[in-house]
C-alpha positions as CSV (number, residue, x, y, z in Angstrom):
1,X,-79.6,188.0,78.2
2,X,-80.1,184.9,75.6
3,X,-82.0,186.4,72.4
4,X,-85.5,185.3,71.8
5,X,-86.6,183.3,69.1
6,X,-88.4,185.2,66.1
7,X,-90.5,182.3,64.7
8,X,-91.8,183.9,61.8
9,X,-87.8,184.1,60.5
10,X,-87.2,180.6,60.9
11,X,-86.7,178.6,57.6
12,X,-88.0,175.5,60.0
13,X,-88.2,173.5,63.3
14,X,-86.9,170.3,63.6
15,X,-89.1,168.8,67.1
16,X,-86.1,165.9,67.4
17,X,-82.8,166.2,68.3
18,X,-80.7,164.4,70.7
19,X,-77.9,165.7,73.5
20,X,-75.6,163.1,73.4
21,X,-73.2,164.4,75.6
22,X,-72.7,166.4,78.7
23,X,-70.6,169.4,79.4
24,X,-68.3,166.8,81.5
25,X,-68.4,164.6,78.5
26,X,-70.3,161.7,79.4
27,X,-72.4,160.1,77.1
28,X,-76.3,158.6,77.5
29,X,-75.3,155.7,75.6
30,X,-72.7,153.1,77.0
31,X,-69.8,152.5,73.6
32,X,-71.2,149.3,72.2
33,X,-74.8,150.8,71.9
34,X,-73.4,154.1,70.5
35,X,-70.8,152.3,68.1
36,X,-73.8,150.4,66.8
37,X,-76.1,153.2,66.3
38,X,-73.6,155.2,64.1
39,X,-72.7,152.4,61.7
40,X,-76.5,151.9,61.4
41,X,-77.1,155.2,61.1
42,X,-73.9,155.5,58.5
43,X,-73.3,158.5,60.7
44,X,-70.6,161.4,59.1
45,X,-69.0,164.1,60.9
46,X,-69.1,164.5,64.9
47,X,-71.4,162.5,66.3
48,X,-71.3,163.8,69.9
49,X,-72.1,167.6,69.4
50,X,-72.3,169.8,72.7
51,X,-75.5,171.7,73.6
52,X,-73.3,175.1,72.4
53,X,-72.3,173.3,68.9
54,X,-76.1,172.1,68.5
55,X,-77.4,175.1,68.9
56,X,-74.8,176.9,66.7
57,X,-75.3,174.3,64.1
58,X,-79.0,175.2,64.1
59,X,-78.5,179.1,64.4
60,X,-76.7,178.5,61.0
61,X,-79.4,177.4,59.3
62,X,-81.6,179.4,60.8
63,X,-83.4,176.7,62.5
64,X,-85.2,176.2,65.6
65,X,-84.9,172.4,67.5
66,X,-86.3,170.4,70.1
67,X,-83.3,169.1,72.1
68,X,-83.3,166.1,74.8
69,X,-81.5,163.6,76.5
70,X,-82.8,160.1,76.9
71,X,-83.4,158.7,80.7
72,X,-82.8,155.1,80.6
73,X,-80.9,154.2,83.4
74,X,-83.0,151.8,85.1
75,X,-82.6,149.8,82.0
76,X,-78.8,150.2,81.3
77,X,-77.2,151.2,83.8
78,X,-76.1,155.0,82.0
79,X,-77.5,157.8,83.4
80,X,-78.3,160.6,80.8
81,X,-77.4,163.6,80.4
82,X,-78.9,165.6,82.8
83,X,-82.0,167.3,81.9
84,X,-81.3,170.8,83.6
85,X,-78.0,170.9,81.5
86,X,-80.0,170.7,78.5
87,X,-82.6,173.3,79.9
88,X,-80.3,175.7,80.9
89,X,-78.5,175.2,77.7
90,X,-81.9,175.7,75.7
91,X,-82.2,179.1,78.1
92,X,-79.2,180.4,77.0
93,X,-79.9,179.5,73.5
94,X,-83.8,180.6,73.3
95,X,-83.3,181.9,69.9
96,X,-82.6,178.1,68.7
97,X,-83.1,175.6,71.5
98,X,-86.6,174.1,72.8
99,X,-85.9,172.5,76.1
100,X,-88.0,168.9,76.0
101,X,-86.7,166.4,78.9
102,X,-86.7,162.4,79.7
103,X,-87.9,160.9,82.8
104,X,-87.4,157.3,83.2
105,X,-90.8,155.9,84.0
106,X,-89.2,153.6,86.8
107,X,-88.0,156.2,89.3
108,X,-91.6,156.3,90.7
109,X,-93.1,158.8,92.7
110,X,-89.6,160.8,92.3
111,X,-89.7,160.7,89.0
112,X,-93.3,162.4,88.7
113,X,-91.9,165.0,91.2
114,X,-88.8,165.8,88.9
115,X,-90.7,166.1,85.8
116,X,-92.9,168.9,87.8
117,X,-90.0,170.5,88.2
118,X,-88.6,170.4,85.5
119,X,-91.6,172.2,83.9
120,X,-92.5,174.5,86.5
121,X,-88.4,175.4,87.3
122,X,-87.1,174.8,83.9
123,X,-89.4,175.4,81.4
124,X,-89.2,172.2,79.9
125,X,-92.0,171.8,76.9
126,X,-92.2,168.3,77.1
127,X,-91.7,165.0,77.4
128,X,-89.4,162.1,75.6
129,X,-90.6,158.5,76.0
130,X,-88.4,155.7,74.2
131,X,-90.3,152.6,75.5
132,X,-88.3,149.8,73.9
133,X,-84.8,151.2,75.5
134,X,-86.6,152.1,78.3
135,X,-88.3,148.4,78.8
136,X,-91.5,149.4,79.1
137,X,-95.0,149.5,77.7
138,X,-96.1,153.1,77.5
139,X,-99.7,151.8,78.5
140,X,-98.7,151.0,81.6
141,X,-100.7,152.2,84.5
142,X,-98.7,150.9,87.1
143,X,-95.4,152.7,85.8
144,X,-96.2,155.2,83.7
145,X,-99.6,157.3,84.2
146,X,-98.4,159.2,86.7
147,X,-96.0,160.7,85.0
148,X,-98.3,161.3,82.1
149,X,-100.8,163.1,84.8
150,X,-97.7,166.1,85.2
151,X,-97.4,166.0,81.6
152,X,-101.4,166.7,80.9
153,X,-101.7,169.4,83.8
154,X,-98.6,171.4,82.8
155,X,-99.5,171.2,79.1
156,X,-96.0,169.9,78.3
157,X,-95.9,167.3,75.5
158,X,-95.4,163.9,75.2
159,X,-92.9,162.6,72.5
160,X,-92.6,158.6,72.0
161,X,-90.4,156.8,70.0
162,X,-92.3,154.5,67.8
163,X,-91.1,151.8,65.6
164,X,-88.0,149.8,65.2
165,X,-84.9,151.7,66.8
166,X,-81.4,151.8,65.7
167,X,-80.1,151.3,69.0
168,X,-78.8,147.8,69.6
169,X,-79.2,147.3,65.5
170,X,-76.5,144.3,65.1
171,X,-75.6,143.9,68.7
172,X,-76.0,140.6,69.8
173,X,-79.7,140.2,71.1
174,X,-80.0,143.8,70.0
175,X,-78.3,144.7,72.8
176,X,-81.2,143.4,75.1
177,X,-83.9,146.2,73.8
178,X,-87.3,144.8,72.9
179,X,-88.7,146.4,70.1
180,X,-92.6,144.5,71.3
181,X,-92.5,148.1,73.2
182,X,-92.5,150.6,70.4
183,X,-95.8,149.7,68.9
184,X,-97.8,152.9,68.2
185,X,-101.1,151.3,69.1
186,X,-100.1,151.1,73.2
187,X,-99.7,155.1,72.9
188,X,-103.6,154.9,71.6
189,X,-104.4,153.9,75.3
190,X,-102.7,156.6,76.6
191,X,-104.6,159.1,74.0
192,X,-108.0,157.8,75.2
193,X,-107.2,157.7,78.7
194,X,-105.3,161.3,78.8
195,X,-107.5,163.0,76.5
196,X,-105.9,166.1,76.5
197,X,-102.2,165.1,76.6
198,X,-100.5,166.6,73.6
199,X,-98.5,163.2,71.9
200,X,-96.3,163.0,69.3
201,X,-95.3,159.5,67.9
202,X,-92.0,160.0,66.5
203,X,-90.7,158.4,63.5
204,X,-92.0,156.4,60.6
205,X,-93.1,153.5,62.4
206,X,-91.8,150.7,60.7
207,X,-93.6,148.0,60.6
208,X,-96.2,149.6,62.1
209,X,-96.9,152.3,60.1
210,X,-100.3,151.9,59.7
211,X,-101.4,151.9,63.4
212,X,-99.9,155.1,63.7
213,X,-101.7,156.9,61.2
214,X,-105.0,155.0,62.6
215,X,-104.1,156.7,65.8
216,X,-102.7,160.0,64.8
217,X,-106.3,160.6,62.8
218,X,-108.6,159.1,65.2
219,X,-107.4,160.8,68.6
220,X,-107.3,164.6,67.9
221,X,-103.8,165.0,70.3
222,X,-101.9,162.5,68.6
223,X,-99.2,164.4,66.0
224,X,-96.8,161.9,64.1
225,X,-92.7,163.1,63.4
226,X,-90.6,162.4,60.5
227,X,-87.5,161.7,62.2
228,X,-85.3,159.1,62.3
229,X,-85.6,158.5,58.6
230,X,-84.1,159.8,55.3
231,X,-87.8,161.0,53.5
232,X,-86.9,158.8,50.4
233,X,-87.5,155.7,52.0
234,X,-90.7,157.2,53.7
235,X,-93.9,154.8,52.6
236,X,-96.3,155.9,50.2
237,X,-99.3,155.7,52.8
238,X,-97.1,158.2,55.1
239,X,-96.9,160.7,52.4
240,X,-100.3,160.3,51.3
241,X,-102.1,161.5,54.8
242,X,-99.2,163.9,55.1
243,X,-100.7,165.6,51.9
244,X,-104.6,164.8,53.0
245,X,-105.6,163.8,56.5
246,X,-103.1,164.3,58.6
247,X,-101.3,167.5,57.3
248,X,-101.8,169.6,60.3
249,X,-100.4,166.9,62.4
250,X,-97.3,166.2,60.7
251,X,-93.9,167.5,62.1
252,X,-90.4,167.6,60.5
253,X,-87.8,166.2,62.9
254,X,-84.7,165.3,62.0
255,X,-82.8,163.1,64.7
256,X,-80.1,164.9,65.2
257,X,-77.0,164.3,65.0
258,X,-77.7,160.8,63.8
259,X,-79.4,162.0,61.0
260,X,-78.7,165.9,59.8
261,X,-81.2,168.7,59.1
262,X,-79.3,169.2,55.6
263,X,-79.5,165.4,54.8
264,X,-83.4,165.6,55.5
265,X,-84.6,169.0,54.0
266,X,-82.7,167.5,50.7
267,X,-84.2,164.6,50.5
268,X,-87.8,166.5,51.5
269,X,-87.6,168.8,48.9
270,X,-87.9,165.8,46.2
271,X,-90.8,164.4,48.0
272,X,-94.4,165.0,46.3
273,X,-95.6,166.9,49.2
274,X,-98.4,169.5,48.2
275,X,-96.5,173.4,48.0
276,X,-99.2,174.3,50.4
277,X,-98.3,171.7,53.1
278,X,-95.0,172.1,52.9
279,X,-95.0,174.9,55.6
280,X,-96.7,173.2,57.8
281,X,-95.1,170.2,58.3
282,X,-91.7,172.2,58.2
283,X,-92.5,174.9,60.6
284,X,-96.4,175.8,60.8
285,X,-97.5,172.6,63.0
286,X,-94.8,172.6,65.3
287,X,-95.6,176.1,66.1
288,X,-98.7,175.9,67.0
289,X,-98.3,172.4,69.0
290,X,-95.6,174.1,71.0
291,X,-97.4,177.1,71.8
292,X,-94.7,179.3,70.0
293,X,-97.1,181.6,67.3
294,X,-100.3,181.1,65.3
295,X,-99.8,179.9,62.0
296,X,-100.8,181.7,59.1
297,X,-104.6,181.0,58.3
298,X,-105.2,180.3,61.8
């Protein structure tokens, strides 16, 4: 029987990490796209960890993460890694591993079926959404509401990338992916229209930074990440709503394995965060918005 995770021990949890690879080996990103994202990403060490190797990685640090696979096959041809791999890896794993999963928003009616089960079956938590690799605009009723209707009745989450993506980064044509997609304000339609979804925009949203801290403080469900991003380069209005408005909405993620835990808690710890926000944005938020303890003060 897979231990259980004791919250309270945990240094942090990172809500964004990536299964890049199957148990069979087969990656969610064809070799041009993945090339490309680890020379943007000046990526060291193994970039294709297994499920077992993430979550030993993370048991090390004593660490909790938020694992998923990306479903964008409609748009590139790859299917991802399957979802109920990375579930039944995060079961295994409970101690460490928070099963999310990725539907792509074009298989339809089938797709709103799966994403039911995955909840209901699975346990999944929630949700990942990467609209400009997946080619299409998150506020779209005709392809994606229905899958956001599962999302708000379970009480799962749902994570969307925001902002300009390393994927397809010096590809010719960017490999084909749009980043028009990404932009934080089409989630606001989604906020107001699902208004109890849970949402988390992940990333600093460059260049749209500010529309994602005008969303994440009007609409009450709307939590921001800091993945994808050393926090050195993270823009001075970011840290300041971190610190003030938005600091029990704020969520360490990491991006995994593109970007390490180690690389990011560094660089954190020399960021003029207030000593009694720090908690929360490393472990204290996420907590709460997963449904995993009450934070202290709560």
């Amino acid at each position: 029987m897979a231990p259980s995770m004791k919250v309270e021990d945990l240094v942090a949890i990172d809500v964004h990490t990536h299964a890049e690879v199957s148990s069979r080996g087969h990656s969610s990103l064809d070799d041009d796209l993945h090339d490309a994202s680890s020379a943007y990403f000046k990526v060291e060490g193994k970039r294709k960890p297994t499920l077992q190797e993430t979550a030993a990685y993370y048991r090390e640090r004593n660490m909790a993460a938020v694992i998923f696979t990306v479903d964008a096959e409609s748009a590139t041809g790859t299917p991802p890694v399957p979802n109920e791999e990375v579930a039944e890896a995060a079961a295994a794993n409970a101690d460490v591993l928070i099963p999310f999963a990725s539907v792509d928003p074009f298989r339809g009616r089938a797709g709103v079926r799966q994403a039911r089960r995955l909840v209901e079956e699975y346990g999944v938590k929630g949700f990942k959404f990467h609209p400009s690799i997946q080619g299409f605009f998150p506020n779209d009723r005709a392809v994606a509401y229905g899958l956001y209707e599962v999302i708000e009745e379970t009480g799962a989450i749902a994570l969307f990338h925001t902002g300009q993506t390393g994927i397809g980064a010096g590809v010719p044509g960017g490999g084909g992916i749009r980043l028009k997609y990404s932009n934080p304000l089409h989630v606001d339609d989604v906020a107001a229209d699902f208004p109890h979804l849970k949402i988390i925009l992940a990333h600093p949203s460059f260049p749209w930074q500010d529309e994602a801290l005008a969303v994440a403080t009007h609409k009450p469900g709307v939590h921001i990440d800091l993945s994808g991003w050393s926090p050195k380069y993270f823009p001075p209005q970011l840290v300041q709503y971190a610190n003030t408005l938005l600091k029990d909405k704020v969520l360490f993620g990491s991006d995994f394995p593109v970007l390490t835990p180690d690389r990011w808690l560094a660089d954190f710890g020399k960021l003029t965060i207030k000593e009694e926000v720090r908690p929360k944005i490393l472990k204290e938020n996420a907590a709460r918005l997963l449904g995993l303890a009450t934070p202290r003060g709560a």
